[in-house]
C-alpha positions in Angstrom: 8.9 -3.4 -3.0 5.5 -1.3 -2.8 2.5 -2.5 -4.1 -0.7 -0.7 -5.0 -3.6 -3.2 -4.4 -6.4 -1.4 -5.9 -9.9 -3.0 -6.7 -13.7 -2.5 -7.4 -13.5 0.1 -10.0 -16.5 -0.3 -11.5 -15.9 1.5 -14.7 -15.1 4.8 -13.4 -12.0 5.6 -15.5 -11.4 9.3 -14.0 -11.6 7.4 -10.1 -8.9 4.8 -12.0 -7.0 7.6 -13.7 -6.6 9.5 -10.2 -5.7 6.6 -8.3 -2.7 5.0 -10.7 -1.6 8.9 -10.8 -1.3 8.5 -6.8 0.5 5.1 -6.6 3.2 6.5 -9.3 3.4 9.9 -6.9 3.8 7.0 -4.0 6.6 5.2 -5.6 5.0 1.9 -5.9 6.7 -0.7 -8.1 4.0 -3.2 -8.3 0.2 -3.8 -8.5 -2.5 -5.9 -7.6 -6.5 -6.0 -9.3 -8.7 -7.0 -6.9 -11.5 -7.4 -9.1 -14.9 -5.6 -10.3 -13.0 -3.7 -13.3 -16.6 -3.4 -14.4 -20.5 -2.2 -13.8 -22.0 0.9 -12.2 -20.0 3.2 -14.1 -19.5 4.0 -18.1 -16.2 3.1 -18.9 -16.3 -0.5 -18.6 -13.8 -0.8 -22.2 -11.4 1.7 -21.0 -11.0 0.5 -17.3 -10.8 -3.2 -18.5 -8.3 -2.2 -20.9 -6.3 0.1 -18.8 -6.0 -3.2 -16.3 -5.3 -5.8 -18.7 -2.8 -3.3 -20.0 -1.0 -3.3 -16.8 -0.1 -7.0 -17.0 -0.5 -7.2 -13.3 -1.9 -10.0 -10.9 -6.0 -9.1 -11.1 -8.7 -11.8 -10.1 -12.4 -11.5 -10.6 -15.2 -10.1 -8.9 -18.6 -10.7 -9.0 -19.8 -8.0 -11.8 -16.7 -9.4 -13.6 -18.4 -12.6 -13.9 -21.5 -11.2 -14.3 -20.7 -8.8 -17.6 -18.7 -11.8 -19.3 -22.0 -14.2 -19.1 -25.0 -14.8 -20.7 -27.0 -15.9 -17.9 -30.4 -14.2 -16.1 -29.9 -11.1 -14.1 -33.2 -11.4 -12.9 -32.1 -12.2 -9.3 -30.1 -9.2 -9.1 -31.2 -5.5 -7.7 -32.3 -4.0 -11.1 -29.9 -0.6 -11.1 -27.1 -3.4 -10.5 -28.9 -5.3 -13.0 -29.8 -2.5 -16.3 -26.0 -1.4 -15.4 -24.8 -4.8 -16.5 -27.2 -5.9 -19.2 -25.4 -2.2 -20.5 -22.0 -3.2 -19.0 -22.7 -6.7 -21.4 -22.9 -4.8 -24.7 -20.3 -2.4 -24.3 -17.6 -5.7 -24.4 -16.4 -7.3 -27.2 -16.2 -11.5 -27.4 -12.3 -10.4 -26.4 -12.9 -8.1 -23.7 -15.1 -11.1 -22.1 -13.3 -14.3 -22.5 -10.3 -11.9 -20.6 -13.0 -11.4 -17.5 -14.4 -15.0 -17.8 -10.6 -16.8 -17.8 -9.8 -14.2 -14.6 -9.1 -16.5 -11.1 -11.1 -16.3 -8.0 -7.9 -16.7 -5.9 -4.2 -15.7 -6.1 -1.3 -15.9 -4.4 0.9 -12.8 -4.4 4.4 -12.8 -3.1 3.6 -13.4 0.8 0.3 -13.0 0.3 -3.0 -14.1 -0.8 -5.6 -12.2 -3.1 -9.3 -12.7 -3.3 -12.6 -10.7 -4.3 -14.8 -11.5 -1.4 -13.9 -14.7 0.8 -11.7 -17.6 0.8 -14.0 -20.3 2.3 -16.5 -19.8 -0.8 -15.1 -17.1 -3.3 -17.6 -17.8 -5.7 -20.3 -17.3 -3.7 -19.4 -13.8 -3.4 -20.3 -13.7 0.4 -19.9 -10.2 2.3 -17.2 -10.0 5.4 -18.9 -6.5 7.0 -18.3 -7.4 11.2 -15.4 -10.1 12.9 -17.9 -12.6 13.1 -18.2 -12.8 8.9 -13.9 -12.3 9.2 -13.6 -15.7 11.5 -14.7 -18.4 8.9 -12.3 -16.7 6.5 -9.3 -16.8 8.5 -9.9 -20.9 8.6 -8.7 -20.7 5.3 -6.1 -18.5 5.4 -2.6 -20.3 5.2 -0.7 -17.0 4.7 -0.1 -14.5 7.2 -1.8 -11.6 4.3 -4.9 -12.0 2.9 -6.3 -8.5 0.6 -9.7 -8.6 -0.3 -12.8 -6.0 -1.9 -16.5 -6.0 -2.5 -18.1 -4.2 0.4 -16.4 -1.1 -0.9 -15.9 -0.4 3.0 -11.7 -0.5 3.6 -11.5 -2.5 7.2 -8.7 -4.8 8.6 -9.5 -7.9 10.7 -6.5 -9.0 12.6 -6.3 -12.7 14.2 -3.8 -13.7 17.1 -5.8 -14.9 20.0 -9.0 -13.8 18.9 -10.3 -12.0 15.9 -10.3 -7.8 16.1 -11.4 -4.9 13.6 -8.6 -2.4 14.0 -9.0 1.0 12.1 -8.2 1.3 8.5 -5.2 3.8 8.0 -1.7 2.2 8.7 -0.9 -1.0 9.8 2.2 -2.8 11.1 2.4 -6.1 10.3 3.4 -8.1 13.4 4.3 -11.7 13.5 2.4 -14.5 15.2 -1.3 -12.7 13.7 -3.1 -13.2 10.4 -4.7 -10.4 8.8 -7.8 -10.1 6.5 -7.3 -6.4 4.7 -10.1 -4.5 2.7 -8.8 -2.0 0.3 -11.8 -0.4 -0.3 -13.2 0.9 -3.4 -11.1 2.9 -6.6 -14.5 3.8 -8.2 -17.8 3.8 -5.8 -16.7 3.9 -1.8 -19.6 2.9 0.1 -18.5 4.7 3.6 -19.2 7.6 3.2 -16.5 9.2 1.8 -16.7 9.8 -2.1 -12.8 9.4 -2.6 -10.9 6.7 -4.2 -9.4 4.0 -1.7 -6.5 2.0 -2.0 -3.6 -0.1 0.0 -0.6 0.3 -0.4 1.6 -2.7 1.1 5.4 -2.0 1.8 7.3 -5.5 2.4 10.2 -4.5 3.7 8.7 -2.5 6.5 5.8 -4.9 6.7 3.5 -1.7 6.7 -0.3 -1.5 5.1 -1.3 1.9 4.4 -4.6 3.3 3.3 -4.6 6.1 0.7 -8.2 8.3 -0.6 -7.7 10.5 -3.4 -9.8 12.7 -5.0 -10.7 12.4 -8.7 -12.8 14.4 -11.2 -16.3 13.4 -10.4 -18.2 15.5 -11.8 -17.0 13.9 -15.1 -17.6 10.7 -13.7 -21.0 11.6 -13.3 -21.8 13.1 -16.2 -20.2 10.2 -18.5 -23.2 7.8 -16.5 -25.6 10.6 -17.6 -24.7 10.3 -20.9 -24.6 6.7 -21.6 -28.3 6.5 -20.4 -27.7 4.6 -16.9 -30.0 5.1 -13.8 -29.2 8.5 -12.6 -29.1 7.1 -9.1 -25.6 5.7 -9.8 -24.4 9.2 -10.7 -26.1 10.7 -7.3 -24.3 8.0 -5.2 -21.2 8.6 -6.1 -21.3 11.6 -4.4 -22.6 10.4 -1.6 -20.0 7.6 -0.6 -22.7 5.3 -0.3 
């Protein structure tokens, strides 16, 4: 059993396209959404569709719960903000009630799924050192948990003290807890413009990282198009 656990795609279909493509190539059997189908990006109805399509395990993010509302944006930073209120009318009453009825927390198999932390998922709280990692792991009861939103991949491992080991391939060992970031399918924020994914492999208890290129140039010139700050087109190639 392999599964893809893929997440924060942010309406960036080719990024989506590319990164399915991969996990096929990859031979993975199964799939997990981590959330943010939607904003930034201009395919909010495809990517939503091409998920709920999948009939797989997905749970909600932030701009998930966001694009499916009706309340204020105002708190928000405004490119985040004029990409949802756009986000907002590119969904039909369907296409929102799916987003709205999504669950902030899953368990998977072995393993436990959520957007940004288990102590307060709604809150949509950032995990970007150990420190942040630590009140997480308090409520972690299985060994596993996957998580997104920073659109940074990182692993946080727990046995006698809480570590950030590097993001590439991990052995699962027993006796420690892990806290895994996938990264980002459609807007990496490390640096690196490609498409990041996990793959998990439970019978060799093995988490590997995977960054594939996709057509970006497409990407960027569908955001172009659709009227959206051109600053979410620049960033894109940027990683950042």
């Amino acid at each position: 059993m392999r599964i893809a656990l893929f997440g924060d795609i942010h309406a960036n279909f080719e990024a989506l396209d590319a990164v399915l493509a991969d996990s096929e190539e990859q031979g993975v059997t199964d799939y997990v959404c981590m959330g943010d189908i939607v904003g930034y990006n201009a395919d909010p109805g495809a990517c939503l569709e091409k998920v709920r399509g999948m009939n797989c395990p997905t749970i909600k993010g932030n701009h998930d719960a966001d694009a499916s509302g009706t309340h204020s944006l105002d708190t928000m930073n405004p490119v985040a903000a004029s990409a949802l209120e756009w986000t907002r009318e590119q969904l039909d009453e369907d296409q929102r009630k799916w987003l709205s009825r999504l669950r902030l927390v899953r368990q998977v198999s072995d393993f436990t799924v959520v957007h940004s932390t288990l102590d307060q998922p709604a809150h949509w709280n950032y995990v970007t050192n150990r420190f942040d990692a630590m009140s997480n792991f308090s409520y972690q009861f299985t060994q596993l948990c996957f998580h997104g939103h920073t659109h940074v991949p990182r692993v946080y491992v727990k046995d006698s003290r809480v570590e950030e080991v590097p993001a590439e391939s991990v052995a699962i060992e027993a006796g420690s807890k892990y806290f895994i970031n996938v990264g980002s399918v459609g807007q990496p924020r490390d640096g690196d413009w490609r498409s990041c994914y996990a793959i998990y492999d439970l019978d060799h208890k093995l988490v590997v990282f995977r960054r594939v290129e996709y057509d970006i140039a497409r990407a960027q010139e569908k955001i172009l198009d659709a009227g959206l700050p051109k600053m979410l087109a620049e960033r894109l190639a940027d990683g950042r």
